[in-house]
C-alpha positions in Angstrom: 0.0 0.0 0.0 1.6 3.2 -1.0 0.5 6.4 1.5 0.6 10.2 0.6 3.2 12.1 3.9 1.6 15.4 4.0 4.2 16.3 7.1 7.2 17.1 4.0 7.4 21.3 5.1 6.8 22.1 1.3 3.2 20.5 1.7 2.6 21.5 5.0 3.4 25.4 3.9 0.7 24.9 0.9 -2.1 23.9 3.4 -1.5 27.2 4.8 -3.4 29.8 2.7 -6.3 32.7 2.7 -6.1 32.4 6.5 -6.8 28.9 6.9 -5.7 26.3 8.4 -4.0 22.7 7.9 -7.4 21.5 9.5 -9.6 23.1 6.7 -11.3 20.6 4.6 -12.1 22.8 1.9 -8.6 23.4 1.8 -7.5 19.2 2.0 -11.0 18.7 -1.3 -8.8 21.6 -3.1 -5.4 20.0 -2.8 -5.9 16.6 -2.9 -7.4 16.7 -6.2 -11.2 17.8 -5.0 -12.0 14.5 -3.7 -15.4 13.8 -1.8 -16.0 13.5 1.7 -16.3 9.6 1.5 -12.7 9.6 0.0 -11.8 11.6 2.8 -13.2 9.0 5.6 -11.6 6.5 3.8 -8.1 7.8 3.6 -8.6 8.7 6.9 -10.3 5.3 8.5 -7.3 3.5 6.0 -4.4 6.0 7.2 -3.8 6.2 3.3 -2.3 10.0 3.8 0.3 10.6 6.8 -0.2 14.0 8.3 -3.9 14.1 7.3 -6.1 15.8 10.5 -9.3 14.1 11.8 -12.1 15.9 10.7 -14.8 14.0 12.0 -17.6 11.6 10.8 -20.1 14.6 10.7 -17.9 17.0 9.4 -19.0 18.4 6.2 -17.2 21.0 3.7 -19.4 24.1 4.7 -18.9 25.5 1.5 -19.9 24.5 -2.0 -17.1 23.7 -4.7 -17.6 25.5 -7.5 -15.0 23.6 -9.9 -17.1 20.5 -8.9 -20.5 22.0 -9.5 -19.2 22.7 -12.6 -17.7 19.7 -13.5 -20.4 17.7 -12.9 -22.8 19.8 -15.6 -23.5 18.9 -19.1 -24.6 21.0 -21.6 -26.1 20.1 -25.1 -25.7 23.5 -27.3 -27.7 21.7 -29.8 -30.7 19.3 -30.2 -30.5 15.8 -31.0 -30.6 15.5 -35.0 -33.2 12.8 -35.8 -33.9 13.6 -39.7 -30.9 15.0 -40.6 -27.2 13.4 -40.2 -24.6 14.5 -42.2 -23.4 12.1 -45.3 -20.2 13.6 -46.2 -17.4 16.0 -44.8 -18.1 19.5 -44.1 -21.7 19.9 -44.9 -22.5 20.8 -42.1 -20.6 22.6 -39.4 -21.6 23.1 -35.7 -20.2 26.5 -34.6 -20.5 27.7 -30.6 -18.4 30.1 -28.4 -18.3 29.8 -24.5 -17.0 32.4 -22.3 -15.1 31.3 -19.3 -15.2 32.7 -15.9 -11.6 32.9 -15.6 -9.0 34.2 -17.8 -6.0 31.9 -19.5 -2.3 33.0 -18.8 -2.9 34.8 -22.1 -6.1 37.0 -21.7 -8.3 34.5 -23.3 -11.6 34.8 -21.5 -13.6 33.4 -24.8 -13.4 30.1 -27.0 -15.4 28.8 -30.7 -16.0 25.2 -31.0 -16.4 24.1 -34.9 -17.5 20.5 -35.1 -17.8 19.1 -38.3 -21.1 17.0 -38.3 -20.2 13.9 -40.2 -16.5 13.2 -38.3 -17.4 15.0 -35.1 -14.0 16.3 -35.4 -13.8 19.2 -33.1 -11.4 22.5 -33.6 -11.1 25.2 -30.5 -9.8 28.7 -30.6 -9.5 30.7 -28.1 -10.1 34.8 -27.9 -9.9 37.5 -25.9 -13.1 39.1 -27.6 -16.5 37.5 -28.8 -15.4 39.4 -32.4 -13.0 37.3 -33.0 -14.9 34.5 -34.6 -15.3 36.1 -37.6 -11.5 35.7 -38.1 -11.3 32.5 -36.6 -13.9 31.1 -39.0 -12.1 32.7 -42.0 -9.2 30.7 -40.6 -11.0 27.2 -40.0 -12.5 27.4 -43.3 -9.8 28.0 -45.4 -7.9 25.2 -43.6 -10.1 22.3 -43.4 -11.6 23.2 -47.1 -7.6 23.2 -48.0 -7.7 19.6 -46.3 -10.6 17.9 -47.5 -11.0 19.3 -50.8 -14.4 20.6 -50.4 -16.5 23.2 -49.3 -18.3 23.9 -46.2 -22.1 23.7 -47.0 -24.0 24.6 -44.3 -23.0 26.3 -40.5 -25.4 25.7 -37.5 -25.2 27.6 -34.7 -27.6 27.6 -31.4 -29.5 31.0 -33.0 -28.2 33.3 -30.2 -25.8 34.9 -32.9 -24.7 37.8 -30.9 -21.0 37.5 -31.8 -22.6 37.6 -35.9 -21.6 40.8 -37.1 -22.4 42.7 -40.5 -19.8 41.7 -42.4 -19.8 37.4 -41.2 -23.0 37.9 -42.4 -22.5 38.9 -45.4 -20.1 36.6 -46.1 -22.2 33.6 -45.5 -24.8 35.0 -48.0 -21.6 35.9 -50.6 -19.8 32.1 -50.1 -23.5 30.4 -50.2 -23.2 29.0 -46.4 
């Protein structure tokens, strides 16, 4: 049985931050990889982790995880396609941006999704403004029509649209998309 010896100074030091203590167990869900509290009762009843403080049977984390919240959420951007699945390469694309309640190292708080329908093949690129998927698209779509050979025919997004401006528009209409 190999055990985890929290004790090492460097670890110990971690433990200590926003004014909490070694005994915090939001602290221990956070750095241990944001395991549950049955995890924790069993590393604790099976002295898996040296070092680790009792925090009782009935102790509970009095705070919610968001990371975990989140984590545990699915989201379907589009319906379930029952009449219409795509036959070939690009003929239809799936386009969606997120926005991310954090930031990247880089200033990305954005990110478009293009999934091609018939491959599920999935492209990400990241921005630091919602205009940018004009330009991204421009990108993906002279790449992957470079690739295949062919066109993109049709591009399906969830009808929000708010990051469509004039001129991607316009060149959907132009391009025939």
């Amino acid at each position: 049985m190999c055990t985890l010896d929290v004790n090492i100074h460097e670890v110990n030091s971690m433990l200590f931050t926003h004014g909490k203590g070694a005994g915090d167990i939001g602290i221990w869900h956070k750095r241990v990889g944001h395991v549950n509290l049955q995890h924790f009762k069993l590393m604790e009843k099976q002295n898996l982790v040296t070092g680790l403080p009792k925090f009782g049977i009935e102790k509970v984390m009095s705070e919610v995880c968001e990371a975990c919240q989140l984590g545990k959420q699915a989201r379907h951007p589009f319906p379930i396609q029952t009449t219409h699945v795509s036959s070939k390469p690009l003929e239809m694309i799936h386009l969606d941006v997120w926005t991310t309640k954090t930031k990247s190292i880089g200033g990305c708080k954005y990110y478009v999704s293009f999934i091609n329908d018939h491959t599920k093949k999935v492209w990400v690129y990241f921005m630091k403004h919602k205009h940018e998927v004009f330009q991204h698209f421009l990108n993906f779509k002279a790449m992957v029509e470079k690739e295949k050979g062919v066109s993109i025919e049709c591009l399906r997004f969830d009808g929000q649209g708010k990051y469509f401006s004039n001129a991607f528009s316009e060149y959907l209409k132009e391009h025939g998309i």
